[in-house]
FIDREN-233289 format. One line per field, with one value per residue (C-alpha): residue number from 1; residue in one letter; x, y, z. Coordinates in Angstrom, 1 decimal, padded with zeros to 4 digits. Example, Ala and Ser with C-alpha at 12.3 -4.5 7.8 and 13.67 -1.06 7.14 Angstrom:
# residues 2
num = (1 2)
residuo = (A S)
u = (012.3 013.7)
v = (-004.5 -001.1)
w = (007.8 007.1)
# end
This chain:
# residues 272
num = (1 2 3 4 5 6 7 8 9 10 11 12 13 14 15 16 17 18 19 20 21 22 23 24 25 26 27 28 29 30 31 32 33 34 35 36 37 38 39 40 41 42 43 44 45 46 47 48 49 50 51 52 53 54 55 56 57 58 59 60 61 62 63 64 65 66 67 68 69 70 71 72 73 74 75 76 77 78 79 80 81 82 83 84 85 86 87 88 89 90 91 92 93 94 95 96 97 98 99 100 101 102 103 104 105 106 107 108 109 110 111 112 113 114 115 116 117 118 119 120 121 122 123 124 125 126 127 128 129 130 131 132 133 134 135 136 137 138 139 140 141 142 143 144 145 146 147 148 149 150 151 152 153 154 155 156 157 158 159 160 161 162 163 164 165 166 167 168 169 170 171 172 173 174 175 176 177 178 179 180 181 182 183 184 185 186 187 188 189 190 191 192 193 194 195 196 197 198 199 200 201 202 203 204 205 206 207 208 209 210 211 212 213 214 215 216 217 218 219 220 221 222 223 224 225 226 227 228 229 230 231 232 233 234 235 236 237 238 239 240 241 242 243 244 245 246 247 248 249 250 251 252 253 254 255 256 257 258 259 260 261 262 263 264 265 266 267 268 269 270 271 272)
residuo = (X X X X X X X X X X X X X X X X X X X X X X X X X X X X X X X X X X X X X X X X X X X X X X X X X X X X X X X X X X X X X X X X X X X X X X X X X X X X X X X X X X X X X X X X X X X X X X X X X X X X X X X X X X X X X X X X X X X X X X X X X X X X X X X X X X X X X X X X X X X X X X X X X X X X X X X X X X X X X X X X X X X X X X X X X X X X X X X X X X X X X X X X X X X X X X X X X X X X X X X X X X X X X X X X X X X X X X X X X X X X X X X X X X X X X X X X X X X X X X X X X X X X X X X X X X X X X X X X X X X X X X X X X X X X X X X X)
u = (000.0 001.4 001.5 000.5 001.8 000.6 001.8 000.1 003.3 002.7 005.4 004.6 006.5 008.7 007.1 003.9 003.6 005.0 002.3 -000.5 -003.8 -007.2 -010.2 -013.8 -016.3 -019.4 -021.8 -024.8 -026.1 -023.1 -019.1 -016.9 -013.0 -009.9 -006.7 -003.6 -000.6 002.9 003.9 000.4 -000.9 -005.1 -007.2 -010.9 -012.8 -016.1 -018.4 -021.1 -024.9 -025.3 -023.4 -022.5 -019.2 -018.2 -019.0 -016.4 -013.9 -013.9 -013.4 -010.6 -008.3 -006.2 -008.5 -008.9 -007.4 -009.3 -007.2 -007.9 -005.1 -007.4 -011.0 -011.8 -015.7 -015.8 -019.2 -022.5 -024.6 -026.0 -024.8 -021.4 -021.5 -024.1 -021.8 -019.0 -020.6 -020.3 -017.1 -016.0 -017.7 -015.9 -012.0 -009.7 -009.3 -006.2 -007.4 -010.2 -010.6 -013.8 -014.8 -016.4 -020.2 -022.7 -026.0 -028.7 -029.6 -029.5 -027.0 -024.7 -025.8 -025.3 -021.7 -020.7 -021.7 -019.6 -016.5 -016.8 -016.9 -013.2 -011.1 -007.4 -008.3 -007.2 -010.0 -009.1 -010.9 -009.5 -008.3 -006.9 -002.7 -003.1 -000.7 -001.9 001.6 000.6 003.9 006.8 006.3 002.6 000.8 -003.1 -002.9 -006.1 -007.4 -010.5 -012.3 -010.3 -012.5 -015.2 -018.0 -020.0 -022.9 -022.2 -024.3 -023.4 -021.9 -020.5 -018.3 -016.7 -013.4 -011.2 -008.0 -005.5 -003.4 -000.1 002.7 005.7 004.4 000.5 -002.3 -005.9 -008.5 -011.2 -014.6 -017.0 -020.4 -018.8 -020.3 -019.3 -019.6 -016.3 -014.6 -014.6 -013.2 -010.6 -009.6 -009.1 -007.0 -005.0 -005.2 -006.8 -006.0 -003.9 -002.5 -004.1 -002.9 -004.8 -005.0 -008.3 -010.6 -014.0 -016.4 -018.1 -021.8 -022.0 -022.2 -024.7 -025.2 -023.8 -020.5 -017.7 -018.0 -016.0 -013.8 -012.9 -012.4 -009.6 -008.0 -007.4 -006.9 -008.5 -007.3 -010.0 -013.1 -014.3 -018.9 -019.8 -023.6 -026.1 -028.0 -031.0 -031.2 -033.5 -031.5 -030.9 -026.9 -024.8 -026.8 -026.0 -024.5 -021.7 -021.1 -021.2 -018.5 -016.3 -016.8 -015.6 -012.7 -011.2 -011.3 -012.1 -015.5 -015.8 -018.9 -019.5 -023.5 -022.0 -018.3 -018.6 -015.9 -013.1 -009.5 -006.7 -002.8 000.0 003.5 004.7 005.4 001.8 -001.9 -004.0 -007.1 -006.9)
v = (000.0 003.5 006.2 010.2 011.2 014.2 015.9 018.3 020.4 021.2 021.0 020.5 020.7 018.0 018.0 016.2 012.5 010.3 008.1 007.8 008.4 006.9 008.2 006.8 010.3 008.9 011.1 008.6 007.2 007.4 008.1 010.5 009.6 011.7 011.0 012.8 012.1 011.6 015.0 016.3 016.4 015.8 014.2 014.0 011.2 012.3 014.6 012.4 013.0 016.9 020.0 017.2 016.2 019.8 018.6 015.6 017.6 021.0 017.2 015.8 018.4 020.7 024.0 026.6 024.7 025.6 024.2 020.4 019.6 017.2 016.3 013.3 012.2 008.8 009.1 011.5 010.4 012.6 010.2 010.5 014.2 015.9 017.7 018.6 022.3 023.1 021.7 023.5 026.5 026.1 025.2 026.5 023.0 023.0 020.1 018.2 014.7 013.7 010.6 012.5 011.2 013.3 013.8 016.2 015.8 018.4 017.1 017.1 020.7 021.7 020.6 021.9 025.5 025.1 023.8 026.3 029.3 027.8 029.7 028.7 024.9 022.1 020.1 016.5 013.4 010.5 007.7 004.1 004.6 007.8 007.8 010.9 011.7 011.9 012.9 010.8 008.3 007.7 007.0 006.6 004.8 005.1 001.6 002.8 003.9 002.8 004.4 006.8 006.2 008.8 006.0 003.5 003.4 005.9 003.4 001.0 004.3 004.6 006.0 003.2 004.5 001.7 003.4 002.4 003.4 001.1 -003.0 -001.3 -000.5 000.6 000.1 002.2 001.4 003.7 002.2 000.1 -003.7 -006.9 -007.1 -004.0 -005.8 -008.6 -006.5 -005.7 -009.5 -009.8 -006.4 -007.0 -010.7 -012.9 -014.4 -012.1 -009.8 -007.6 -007.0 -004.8 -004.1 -002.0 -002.0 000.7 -002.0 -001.2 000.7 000.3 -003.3 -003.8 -007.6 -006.3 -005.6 -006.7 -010.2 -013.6 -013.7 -009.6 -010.1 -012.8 -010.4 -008.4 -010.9 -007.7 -008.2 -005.1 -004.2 -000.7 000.3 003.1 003.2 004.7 003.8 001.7 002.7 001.9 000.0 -003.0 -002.3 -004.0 -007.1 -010.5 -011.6 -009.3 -009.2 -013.1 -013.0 -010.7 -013.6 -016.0 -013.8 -013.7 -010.3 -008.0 -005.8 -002.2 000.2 004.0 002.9 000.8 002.2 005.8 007.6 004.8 006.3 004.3 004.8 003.4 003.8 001.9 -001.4 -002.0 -000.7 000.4 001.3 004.2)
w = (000.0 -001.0 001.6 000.9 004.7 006.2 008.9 011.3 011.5 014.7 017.9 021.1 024.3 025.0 028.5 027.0 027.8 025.6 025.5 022.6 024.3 022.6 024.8 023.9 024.8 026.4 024.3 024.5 021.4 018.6 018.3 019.6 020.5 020.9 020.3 021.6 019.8 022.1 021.5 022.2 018.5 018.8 017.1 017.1 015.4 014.4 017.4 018.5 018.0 019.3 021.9 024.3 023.1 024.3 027.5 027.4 025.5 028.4 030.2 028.8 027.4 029.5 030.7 028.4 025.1 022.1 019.5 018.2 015.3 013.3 012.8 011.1 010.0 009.6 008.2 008.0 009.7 012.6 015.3 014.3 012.9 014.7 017.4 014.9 013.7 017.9 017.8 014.9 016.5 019.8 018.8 016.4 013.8 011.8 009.6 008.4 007.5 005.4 003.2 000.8 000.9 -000.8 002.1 001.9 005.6 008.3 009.8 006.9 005.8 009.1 009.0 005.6 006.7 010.0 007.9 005.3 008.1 009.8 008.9 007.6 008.0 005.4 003.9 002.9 001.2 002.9 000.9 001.2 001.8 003.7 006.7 009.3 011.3 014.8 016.1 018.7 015.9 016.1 013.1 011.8 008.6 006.4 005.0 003.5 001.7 -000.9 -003.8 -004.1 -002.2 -003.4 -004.7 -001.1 001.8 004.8 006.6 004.0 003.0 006.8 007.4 008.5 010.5 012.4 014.7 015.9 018.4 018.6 019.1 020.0 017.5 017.8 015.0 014.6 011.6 012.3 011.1 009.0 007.8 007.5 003.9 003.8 006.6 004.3 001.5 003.6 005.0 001.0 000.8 003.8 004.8 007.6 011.2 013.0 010.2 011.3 014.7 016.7 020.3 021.2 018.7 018.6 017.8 014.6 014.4 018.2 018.4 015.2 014.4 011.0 011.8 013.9 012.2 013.3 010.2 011.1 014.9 014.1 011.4 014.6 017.5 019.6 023.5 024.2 022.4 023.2 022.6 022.3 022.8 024.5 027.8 027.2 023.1 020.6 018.3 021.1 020.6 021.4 020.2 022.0 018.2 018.5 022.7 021.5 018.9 021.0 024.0 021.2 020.5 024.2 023.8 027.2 026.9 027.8 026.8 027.3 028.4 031.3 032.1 031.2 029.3 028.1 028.0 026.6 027.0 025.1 026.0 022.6 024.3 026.0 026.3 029.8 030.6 032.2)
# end
């Protein structure tokens, strides 16, 4: 796979921790997680349903910072986009990551005027061989999409992003189905190839993602929910929390644990 690498160019003080830091927001019913880099580069992968996910960031990053490096939106649909214009509203966003879906919903108008009014900030279409430079030599590589999903379902046209920091990774789907995990088992091969230590279960524990063939790809020892108390959708189902048993992996999810924060120091992961 090729790599396009881009890099935040931004420094930050050698004083930050040298550890990469996933943190799964508990913003109810959708996706929300933020990543800080080992030099202190941040990430944020998609904003959660509505204004709530400025509740978890004042929460998580240091008081008074209004400045995220990167937004990424895996997907548009309002559960995954719906807090971005107050994000985008609220903190100074050097970069944005999109997959380049056409919607007409409110949602996605809502976010188009909010990323057209910011100012200075670099617009990008995220494709398969992307590498996102998160500094102290962490990395996000992009695995998908790997073509234009412009005609594709919502979720089947997910940003896919693996993460990695020395010997740890994290994966992270969005919505995305079994039937594009199963494109990528063919694209990047089966049991254990590809490694993964925490992985965001996909579409919140849907019984169409997050298949068996795709959790032994990733031989997960953690997989993180994030989903709403008591939802409508019945996620996670007992399919997936099923598969994940099958898998070994450990369980944690936003509806029963709260906020989920991660730490890697390159050579092992924590839950914080």
């Amino acid at each position: 796979m090729g790599l396009f690498v881009v890099n935040f160019f931004i420094f930050r003080a050698a004083l930050a921790p040298r550890v990469l830091s996933v943190v799964v927001l508990d913003i109810g019913q959708g996706d929300s997680i933020l990543i800080e880099g080992p030099t202190g580069i941040t990430m944020l992968v998609d904003g959660g349903p509505d204004r709530g996910v400025l509740r978890e960031l004042g929460a998580v990053l240091p008081l008074g910072e209004r400045t995220i490096d990167a937004v990424v939106a895996t997907h548009p649909d309002k559960d995954h986009i719906g807090g971005l214009p107050d994000v985008f509203a609220n903190y100074e966003v050097a970069y944005f990551l999109e997959p380049g879906i056409p919607n007409d919903t409110n949602a996605a108008r809502a976010l188009e005027a909010a990323a057209h009014e910011e100012q200075g900030m670099t617009r990008t279409v995220a494709r398969r061989g992307m590498r996102l430079d998160l500094g102290g030599g962490a990395y996000a590589d992009i695995l998908y999409p790997d073509r234009d999903p412009a005609r594709m379902d919502t979720n089947d046209g997910s940003i896919v992003m693996h993460l990695a920091y020395g010997q740890t990774s994290f994966m992270l789907t969005g919505d995305l189905t079994s039937d594009i995990e199963a494109w990528l088992l063919v694209l990047d091969g089966e049991d254990g190839e590809l490694p993964t230590d925490v992985f965001k279960a996909g579409h919140h524990g849907s019984k169409y993602s997050t298949s068996e063939a795709w959790l032994a790809a990733l031989n997960p020892s953690v997989v993180a929910i994030s989903v709403g108390e008591r939802n409508s959708y019945g996620h996670p189902t007992p399919e997936v929390l099923a598969r994940v048993a099958a898998a070994g992996a450990a369980v944690y999810r936003t509806d029963e644990d709260g906020r989920l924060t991660f730490t890697s120091d390159g050579e092992r992961v924590r839950r914080d």
